[in-house]
Residue frames as qw, qx, qy, qz and C-alpha x, y, z in Angstrom:
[[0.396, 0.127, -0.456, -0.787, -33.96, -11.79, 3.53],
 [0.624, 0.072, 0.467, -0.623, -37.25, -13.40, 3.94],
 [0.900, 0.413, -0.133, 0.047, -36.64, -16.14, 0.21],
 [0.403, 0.596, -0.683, 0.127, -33.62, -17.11, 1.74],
 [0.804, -0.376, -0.440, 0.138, -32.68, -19.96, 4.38],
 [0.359, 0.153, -0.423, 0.818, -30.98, -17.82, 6.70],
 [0.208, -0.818, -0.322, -0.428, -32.55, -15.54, 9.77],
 [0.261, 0.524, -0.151, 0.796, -31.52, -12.67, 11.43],
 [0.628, -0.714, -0.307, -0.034, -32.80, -12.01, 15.48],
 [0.047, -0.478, 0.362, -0.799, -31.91, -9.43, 17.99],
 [0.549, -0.595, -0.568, 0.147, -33.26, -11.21, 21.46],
 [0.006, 0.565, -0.386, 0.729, -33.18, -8.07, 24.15],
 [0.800, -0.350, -0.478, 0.090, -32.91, -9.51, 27.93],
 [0.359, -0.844, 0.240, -0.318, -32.78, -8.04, 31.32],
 [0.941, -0.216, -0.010, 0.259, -30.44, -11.21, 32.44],
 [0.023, -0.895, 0.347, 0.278, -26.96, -10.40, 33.12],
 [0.528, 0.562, -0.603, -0.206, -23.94, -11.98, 30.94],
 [0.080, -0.294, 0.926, -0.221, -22.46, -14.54, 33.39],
 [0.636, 0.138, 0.439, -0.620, -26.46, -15.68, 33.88],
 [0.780, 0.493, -0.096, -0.374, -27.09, -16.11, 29.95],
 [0.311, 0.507, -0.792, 0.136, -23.26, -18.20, 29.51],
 [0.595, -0.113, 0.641, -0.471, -25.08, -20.29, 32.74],
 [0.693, 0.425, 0.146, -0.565, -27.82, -21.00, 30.61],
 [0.613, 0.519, -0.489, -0.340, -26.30, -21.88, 27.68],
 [0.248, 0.555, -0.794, 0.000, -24.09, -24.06, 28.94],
 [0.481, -0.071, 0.745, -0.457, -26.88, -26.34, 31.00],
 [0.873, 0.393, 0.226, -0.180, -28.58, -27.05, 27.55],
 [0.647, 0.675, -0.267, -0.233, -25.25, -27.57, 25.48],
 [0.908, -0.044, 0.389, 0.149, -23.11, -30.85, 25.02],
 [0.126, -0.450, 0.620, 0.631, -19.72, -30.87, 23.13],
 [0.669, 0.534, -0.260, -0.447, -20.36, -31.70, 19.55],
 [0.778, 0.038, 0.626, -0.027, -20.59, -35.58, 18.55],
 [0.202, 0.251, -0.627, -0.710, -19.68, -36.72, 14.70],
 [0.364, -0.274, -0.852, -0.259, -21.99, -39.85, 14.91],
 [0.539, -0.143, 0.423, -0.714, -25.53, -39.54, 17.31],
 [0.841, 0.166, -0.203, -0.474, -26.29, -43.07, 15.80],
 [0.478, 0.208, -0.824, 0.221, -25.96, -46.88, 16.47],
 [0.770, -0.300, -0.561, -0.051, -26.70, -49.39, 19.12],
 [0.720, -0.275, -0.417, 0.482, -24.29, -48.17, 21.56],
 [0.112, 0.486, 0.076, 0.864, -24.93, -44.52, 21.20],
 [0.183, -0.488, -0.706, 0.480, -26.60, -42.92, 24.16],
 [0.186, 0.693, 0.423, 0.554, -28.82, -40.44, 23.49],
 [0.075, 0.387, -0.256, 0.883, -28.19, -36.56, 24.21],
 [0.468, -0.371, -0.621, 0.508, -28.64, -35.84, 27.34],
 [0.033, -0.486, 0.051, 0.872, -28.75, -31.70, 26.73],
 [0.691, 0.518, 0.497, 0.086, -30.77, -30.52, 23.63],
 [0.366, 0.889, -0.267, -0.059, -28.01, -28.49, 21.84],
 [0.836, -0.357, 0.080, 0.410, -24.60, -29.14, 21.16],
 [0.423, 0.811, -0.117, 0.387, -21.94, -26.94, 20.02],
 [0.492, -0.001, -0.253, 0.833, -19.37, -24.19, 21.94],
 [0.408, -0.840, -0.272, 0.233, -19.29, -21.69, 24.19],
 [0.641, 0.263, -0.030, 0.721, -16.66, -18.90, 23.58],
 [0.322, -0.450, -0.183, 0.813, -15.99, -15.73, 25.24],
 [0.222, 0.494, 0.166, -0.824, -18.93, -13.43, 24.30],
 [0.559, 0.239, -0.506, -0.612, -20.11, -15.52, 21.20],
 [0.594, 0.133, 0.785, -0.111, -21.82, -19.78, 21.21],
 [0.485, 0.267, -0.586, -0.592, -22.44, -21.51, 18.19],
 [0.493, -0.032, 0.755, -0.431, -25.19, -24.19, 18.39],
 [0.470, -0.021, -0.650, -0.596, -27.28, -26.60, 16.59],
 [0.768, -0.265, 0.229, -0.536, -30.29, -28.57, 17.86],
 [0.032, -0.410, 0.912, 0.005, -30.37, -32.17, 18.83],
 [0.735, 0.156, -0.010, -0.660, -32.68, -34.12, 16.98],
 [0.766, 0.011, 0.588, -0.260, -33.81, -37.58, 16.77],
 [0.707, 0.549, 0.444, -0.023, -34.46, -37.69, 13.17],
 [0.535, -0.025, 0.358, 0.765, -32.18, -36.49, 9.81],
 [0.217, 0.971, 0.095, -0.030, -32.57, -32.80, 8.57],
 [0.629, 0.239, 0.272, 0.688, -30.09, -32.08, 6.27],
 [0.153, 0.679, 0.205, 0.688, -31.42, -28.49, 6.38],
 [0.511, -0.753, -0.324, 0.258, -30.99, -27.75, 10.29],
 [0.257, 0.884, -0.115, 0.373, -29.65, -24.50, 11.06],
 [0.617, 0.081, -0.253, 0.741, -26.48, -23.63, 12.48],
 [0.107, -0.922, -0.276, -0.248, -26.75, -20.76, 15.11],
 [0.508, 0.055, -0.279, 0.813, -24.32, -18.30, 16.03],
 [0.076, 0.882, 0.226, 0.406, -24.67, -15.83, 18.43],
 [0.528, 0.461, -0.194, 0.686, -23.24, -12.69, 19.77],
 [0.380, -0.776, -0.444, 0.236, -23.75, -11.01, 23.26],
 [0.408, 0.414, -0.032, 0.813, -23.55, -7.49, 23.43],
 [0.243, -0.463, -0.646, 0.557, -23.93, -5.25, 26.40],
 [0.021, 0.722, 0.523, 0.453, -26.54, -2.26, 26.42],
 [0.071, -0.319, 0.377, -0.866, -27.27, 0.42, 28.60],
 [0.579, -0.177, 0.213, -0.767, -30.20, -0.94, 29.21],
 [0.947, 0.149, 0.082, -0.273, -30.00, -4.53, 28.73],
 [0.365, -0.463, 0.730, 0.346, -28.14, -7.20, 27.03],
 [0.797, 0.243, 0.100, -0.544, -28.95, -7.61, 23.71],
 [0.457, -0.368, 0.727, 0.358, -27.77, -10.91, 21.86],
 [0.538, 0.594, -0.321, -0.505, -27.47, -11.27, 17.86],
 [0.653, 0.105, 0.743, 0.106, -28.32, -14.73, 16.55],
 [0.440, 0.516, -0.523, -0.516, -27.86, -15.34, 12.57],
 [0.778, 0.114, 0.605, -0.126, -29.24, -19.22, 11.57],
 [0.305, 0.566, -0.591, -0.488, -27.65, -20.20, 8.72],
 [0.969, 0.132, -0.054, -0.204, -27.15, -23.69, 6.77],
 [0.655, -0.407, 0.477, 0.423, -24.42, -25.82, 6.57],
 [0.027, 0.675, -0.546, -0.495, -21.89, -25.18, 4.04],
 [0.130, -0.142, 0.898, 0.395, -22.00, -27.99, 2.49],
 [0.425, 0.525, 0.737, 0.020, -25.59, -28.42, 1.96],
 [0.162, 0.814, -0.063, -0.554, -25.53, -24.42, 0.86],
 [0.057, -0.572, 0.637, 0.514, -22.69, -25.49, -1.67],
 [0.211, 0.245, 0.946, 0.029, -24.48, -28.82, -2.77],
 [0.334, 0.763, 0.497, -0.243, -27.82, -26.55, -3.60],
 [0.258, 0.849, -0.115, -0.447, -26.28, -24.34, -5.45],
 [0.234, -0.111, 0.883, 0.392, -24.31, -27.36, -7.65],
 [0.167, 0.161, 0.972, 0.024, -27.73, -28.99, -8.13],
 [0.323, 0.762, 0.212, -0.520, -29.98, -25.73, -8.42],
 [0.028, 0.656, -0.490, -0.574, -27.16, -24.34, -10.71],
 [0.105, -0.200, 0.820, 0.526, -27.71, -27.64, -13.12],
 [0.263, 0.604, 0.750, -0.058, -31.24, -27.72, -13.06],
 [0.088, 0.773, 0.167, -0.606, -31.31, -24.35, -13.98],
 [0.262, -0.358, 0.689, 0.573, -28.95, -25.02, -16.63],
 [0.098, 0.208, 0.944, 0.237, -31.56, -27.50, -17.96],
 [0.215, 0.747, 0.569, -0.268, -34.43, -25.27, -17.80],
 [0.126, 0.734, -0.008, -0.667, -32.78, -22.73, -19.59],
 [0.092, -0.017, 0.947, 0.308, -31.54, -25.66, -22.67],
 [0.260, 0.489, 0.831, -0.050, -35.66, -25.75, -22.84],
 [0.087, 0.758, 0.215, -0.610, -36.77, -22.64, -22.79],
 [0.205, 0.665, -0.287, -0.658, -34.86, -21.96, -25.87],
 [0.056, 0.077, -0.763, -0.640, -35.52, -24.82, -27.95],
 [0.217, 0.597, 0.725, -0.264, -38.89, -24.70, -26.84],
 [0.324, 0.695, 0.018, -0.641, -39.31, -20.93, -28.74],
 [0.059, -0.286, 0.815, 0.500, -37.94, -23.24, -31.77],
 [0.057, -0.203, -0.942, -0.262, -41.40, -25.31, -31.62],
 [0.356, -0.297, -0.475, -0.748, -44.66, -24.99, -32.12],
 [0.460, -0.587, -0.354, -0.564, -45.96, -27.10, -29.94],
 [0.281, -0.525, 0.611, -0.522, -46.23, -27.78, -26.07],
 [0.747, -0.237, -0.614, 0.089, -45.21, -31.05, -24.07],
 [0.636, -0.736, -0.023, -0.228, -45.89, -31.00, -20.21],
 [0.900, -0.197, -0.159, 0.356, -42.58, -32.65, -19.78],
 [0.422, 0.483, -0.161, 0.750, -40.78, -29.58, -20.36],
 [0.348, -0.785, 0.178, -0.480, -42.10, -28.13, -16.73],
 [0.889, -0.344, -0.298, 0.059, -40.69, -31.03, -15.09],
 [0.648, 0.152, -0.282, 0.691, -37.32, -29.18, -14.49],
 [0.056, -0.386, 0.356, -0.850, -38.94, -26.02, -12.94],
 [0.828, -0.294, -0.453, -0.151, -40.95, -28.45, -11.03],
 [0.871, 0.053, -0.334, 0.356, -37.89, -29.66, -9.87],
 [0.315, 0.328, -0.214, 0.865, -36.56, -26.21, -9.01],
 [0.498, -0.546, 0.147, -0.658, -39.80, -24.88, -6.93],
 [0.883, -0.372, -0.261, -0.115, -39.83, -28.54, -4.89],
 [0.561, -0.052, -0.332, 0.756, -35.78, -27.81, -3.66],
 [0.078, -0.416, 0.209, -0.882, -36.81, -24.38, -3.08],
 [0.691, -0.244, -0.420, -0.536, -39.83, -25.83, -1.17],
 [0.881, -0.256, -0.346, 0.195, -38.12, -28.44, 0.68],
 [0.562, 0.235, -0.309, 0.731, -35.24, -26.48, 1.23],
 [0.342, -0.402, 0.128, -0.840, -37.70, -22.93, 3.10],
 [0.700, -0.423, -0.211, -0.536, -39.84, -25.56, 4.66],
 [0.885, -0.068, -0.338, 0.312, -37.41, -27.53, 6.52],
 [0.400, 0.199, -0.378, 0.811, -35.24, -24.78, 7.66],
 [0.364, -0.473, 0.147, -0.789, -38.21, -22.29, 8.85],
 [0.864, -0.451, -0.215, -0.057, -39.70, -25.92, 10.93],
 [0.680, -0.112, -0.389, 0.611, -36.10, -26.44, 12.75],
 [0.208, 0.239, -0.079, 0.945, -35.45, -22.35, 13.04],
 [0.477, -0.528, -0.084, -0.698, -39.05, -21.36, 14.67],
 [0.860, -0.382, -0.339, 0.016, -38.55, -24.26, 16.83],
 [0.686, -0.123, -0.392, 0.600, -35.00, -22.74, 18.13],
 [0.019, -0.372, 0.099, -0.923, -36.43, -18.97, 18.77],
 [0.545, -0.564, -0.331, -0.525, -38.52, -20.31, 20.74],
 [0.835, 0.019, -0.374, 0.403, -35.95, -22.01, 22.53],
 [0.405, 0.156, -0.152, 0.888, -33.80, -19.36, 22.83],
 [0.155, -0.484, 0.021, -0.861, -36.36, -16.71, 23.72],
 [0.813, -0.501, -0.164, -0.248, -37.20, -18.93, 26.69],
 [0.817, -0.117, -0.212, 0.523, -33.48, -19.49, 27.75],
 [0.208, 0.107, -0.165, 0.958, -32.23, -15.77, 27.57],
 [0.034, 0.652, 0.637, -0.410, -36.26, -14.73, 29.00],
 [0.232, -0.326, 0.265, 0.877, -35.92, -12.37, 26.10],
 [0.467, 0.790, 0.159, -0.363, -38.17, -10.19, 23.40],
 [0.622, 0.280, 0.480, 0.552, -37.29, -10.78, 20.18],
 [0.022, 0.720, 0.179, -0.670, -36.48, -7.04, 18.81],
 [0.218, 0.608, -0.492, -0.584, -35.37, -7.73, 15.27]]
């Protein structure tokens, strides 16, 4: 869905399987808990994740904190004519679970207005400050993921030499 953080891609590629598993594995680095600190060296590969037997799960390696980077899994499947592979970008769980805490009580609080607003007469500006609050997480939350997520289809559709079909 196009109002959600999440996106959905069909890459099709003449490469063959063993080629694209190549690939991957020249840009991807085991997964680190800390990338920070004086004595850290810095990635060497710009993904990191796994490799598994006809699936990878990746995230980018970035310099800088994004709480909203996607998480990419995909699937290689063979064609007759091709290979095509099904990526799905998603958030992390925990921030997913977090938004929907912190939506879920703003909302709460907008809806606590709404009705004792129909109670008065007149109007204070302060009452928009909660759906404020709600369009600037939605906001931050779409505008952050689509900047990380256009940056890794491009990626990807330069690593697997691939058309995006979906």
């Amino acid at each position: 869905m196009k109002f959600l953080p999440t996106e959905n891609i069909t890459y099709k590629t003449k490469l063959k399987e063993e080629e694209i598993f190549g690939r991957l594995s020249e840009l991807i680095e085991p997964e680190k808990t800390f990338r920070f600190g004086i004595f850290s060296s810095g990635p060497t590969k710009p993904y990191e994740g796994r490799i598994n037997s006809g699936t990878f799960e990746i995230k980018r390696i970035i310099s800088y904190r994004n709480s909203f980077l996607p998480r990419i899994s995909g699937v290689i499947e063979k064609n007759y004519d091709g290979i095509n592979i099904n990526v799905k970008m998603r958030l992390h769980i925990f921030v997913i679970v977090f938004l929907c805490f912190w939506c879920g009580g703003v909302g709460l609080a907008c809806i606590a207005i709404l009705t004792q607003s129909f109670g008065n007469s007149d109007f204070n500006p302060a009452t928009l400050i909660p759906f404020g609050m709600l369009l600037f997480a939605y906001g931050l939350t779409m505008g952050a993921f689509k900047f990380e997520s256009n940056k890794s289809k491009m990626d990807l559709r330069r690593i697997f030499e691939a058309d995006i079909i979906e």
